[in-house]
Structure formats: C-alpha cells, structure tokens
N, C-alpha and C positions, 0 to 999 in steps of 0.2 A: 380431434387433436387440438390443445387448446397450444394457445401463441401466446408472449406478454413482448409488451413495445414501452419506449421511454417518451413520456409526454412531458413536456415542459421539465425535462431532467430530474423526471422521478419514473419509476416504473408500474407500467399500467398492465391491467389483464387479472386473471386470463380472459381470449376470446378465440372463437373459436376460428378454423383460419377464413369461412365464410363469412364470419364480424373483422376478420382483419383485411380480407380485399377488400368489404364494403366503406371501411374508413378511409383505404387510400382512394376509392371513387370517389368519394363526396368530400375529399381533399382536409379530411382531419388529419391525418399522419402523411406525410411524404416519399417518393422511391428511396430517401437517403434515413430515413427512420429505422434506427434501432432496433430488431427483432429478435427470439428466443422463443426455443419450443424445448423440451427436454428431450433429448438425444444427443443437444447439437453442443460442439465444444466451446463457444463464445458466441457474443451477440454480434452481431451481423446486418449490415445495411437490408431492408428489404426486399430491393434489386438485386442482391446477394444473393438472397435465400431459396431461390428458385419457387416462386410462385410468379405467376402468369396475372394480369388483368388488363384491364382497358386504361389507353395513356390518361394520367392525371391531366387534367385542362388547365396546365398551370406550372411555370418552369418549375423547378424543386432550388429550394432555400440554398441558396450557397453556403455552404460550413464553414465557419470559424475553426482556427485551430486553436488549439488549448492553450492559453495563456500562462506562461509561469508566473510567481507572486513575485519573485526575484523580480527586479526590471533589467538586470545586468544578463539574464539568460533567457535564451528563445527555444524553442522545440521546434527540432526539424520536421518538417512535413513528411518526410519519406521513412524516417526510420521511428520517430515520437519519441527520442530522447533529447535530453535538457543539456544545455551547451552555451557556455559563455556567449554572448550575442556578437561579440567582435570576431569569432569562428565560425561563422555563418553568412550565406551569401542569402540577401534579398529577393523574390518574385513575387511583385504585387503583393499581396499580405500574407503570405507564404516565408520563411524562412528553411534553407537547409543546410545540412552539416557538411566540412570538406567530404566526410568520407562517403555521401551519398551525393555528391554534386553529381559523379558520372552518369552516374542512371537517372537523376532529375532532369540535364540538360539532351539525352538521351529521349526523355518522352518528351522533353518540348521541343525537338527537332522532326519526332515524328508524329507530332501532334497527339499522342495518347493520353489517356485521360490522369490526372495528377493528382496526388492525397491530396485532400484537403486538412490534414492534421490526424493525428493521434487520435482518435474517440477511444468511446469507450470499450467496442468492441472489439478495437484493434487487441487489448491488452491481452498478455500471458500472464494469468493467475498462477502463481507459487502454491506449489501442493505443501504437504502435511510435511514429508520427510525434510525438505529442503529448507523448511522455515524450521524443521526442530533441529535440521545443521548446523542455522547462522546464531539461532539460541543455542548453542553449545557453546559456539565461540564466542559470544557476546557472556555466556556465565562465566564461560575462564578468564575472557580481560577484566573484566571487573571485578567476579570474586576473589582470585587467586590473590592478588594482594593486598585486599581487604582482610582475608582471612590470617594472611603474613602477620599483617599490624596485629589483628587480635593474640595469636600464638606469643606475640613477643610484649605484650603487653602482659598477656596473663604470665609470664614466667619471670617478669620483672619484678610486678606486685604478689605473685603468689595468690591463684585461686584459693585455696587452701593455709589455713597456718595449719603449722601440727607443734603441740607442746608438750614435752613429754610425752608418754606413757597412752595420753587422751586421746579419745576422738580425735579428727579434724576437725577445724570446725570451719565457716565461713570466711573469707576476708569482706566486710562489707564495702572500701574502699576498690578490692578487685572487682568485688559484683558489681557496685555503680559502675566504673571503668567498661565492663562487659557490654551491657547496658545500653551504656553512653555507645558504644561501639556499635551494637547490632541498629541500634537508631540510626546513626549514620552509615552505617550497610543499606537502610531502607529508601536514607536521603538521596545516598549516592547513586543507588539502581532507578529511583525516578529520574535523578537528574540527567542521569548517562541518555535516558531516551530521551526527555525532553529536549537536550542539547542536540543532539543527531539526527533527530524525527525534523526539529525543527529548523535545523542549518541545513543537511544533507538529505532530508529526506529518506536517510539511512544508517542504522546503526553499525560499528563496524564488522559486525556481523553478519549484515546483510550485504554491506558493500562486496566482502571478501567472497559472497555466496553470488554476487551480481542480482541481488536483488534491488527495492526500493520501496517504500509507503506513498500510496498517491489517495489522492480522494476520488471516490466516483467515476468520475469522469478522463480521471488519468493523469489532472492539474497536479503541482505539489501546492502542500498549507502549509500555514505559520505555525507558531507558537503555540495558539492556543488550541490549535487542536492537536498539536504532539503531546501538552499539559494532560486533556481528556483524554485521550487513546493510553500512556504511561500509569495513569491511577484506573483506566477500563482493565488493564492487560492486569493490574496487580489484584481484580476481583476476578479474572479469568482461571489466576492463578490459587485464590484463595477458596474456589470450587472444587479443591481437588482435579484442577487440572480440566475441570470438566472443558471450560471456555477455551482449550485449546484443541480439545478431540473432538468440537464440533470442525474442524478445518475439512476435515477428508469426504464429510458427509454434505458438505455446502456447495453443491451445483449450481450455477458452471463456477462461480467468482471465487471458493474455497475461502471463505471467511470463518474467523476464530468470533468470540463474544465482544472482544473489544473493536472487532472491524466491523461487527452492526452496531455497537453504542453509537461510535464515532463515523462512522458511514467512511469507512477508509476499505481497503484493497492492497494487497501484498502480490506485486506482480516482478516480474522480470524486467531489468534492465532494456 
C-alpha cells in the first residue's frame, strides 16, 4: 500500500507504509505530518491515520496556523475560517471566532487537546457539480448584461443595412462595434475574477455556493495569483472544456487544470 506525506510544503511519495513508519523513527517526518493513501477522503495528521510505531525521540513541532495575507483578518483555529481580526478572541498564537469560542474554552477547561489551525488536510475539497453551480451563477451575473449592451447596440447601428431589392449586406461600423464588444466580454470575464479571487477569495458565485479559492495549504493569495489562475481557467476553458472535467477524477483535492497551473484548491467555506 503506498502512502504520500507533505515535506517541507510540497508533497512527497509514494512510499510504502514500512518507508513511512521508518521515517517517523528516524524523525524525518513527525506524529503531526501530513499523510494520504488512496481510499482515504483527505490528508490527515499521521497520528490520525491509525498506524502504530515506536514514540519519536523528540517532541513533535508545534504547528503554526495559517496566516491570512490580509493583516486585518485572522483564521480561527477551531473552525479555519478567515474573520476580521477585531472578531476574534486571542490564545497564545491561536486566534478564534465568536462562534467557536464555546467549545475552544470548553477544551481549555478540560484540558483537551486544541487545533492548531486549519492545515491542509483539514480542508473540504468542492466536487465537480457544486463548482459547475457557482459557474452558473457567475456566467448569468456577468454575461447577462454584457449580452444586454451587445443586443442594444446591434439594433441601434443595425448589423445588417438592407437597400432595396439587394442582399444585405455588412455594416462595418456595427461589426467593429461587435468586436469592440466581445473584446470587452473577454476583459470583463478576467477582470470579474481577478477582482474577487483577489479581494474575496471568491467569486460571487462561489460565495453564494459557500465556497472559496485558497492555496495549498488552505492560506488565501493576492492578486497575482488570481491574475494566473483567471488566464489558467480561460486555457481550461479553450480545451473544450477538457480542464474542467478533470475535477471529478482528481483524488482526494478535485482540482480542474487551472488549480494545478496555479497550485490553488476549491474548498468549502
């Protein structure tokens, strides 16, 4: 049965699961390291995973929680969503949300063991259907009135003159106009995600599905990787669609062609 682990935030393997107790012996990877076998539905801490070995001679790394790029917003350690940081109450380098204060202060009264943040394997990867729902609603807010403007433009200028008797024949005045138009259909559909990918984390599409785009690890990015994932998604799209129907068949994380260009992740809220 081969195993893959996350080494220094990239992902290692296969090995087999006698190469993966022998790593956590000889204290290459740790009880809180990352693991994946195929069956299993997400990656999952080691100690998780129910294997058995001899204790590591060596406490295990305290985990960091995931840093948002915001500075105005923190991730709660109990639930790993992002939340203005003035809505959040402080524990040591720990942040959590009102709505999971109960059960944070809960386990630190009965001294149980505390998230240490959101990783990677905490997340809920977004299947096929659910991302082709928020792309629904993201084609109708943007196209539907894009396509508006074009109807009322071509009926102003007249696609067509007809004179007499003749043919129709072109208006080239409406064709540039057209043109001009479907260009800015192309500007406007990058911009929509670069603007939303890059403020929100979410298109309103996703937001309305309770989705979100994070990187890897589950952080949110800036700009310029909403920039590359918006011009990755439009070669996804000029595949005939292929770089989307890779979604259903990408175990466990359900990546499209533009979430491996850009090494991003389409998870749940």
């Amino acid at each position: 049965m081969n195993w893959y682990y996350v080494s220094q935030g990239q992902q290692a393997g296969p090995v087999t699961q006698e190469e993966l107790l022998a790593l956590v012996r000889e204290g290459k990877i740790s009880e809180e390291t990352l693991v994946w076998r195929e069956g299993m539905p997400n990656w999952t801490a080691f100690h998780q995973a129910g294997l058995s070995t001899a204790p590591v001679p060596m406490p295990p790394p305290v985990a960091q929680p995931p840093l948002a790029t915001n500075p105005n917003e923190a991730v709660c350690a109990e639930c790993g969503k992002f939340f203005p940081i003035q809505d959040t109450i402080q524990h040591g380098n720990l942040r959590v949300c009102a709505a999971c204060k109960p059960v944070f202060l809960q386990k630190l009264a009965e001294g149980a063991r505390l998230n240490t943040g959101a990783a990677a394997g905490d997340l809920v990867y977004a299947g096929f259907w659910i991302r082709f729902a928020a792309k629904i609603v993201d084609t109708l807010i943007l196209g539907i009135p894009l396509w508006i403007i074009m109807a009322i433009v071509m009926a102003a200028t007249g696609a067509f003159a007809q004179t007499g008797t003749r043919p129709a024949e072109p208006n080239p005045v409406a064709t540039l106009l057209i043109l001009l138009l479907e260009f800015g259909m192309f500007a406007a559909q990058i911009g929509y995600q670069i603007f939303f990918l890059g403020k929100y984390g979410a298109t309103p599409g996703k937001m309305l599905c309770r989705l979100k785009v994070v990187s890897w690890d589950g952080t949110r990015f800036g700009y310029g990787r909403a920039t590359g994932r918006a011009f990755a998604e439009m070669l996804s799209a000029m595949i005939c669609d292929i770089g989307y129907l890779m979604v259903p068949f990408d175990n466990p994380q359900k990546r499209a062609l533009h979430d491996h260009i850009c090494n991003t992740r389409v998870v749940y809220k």
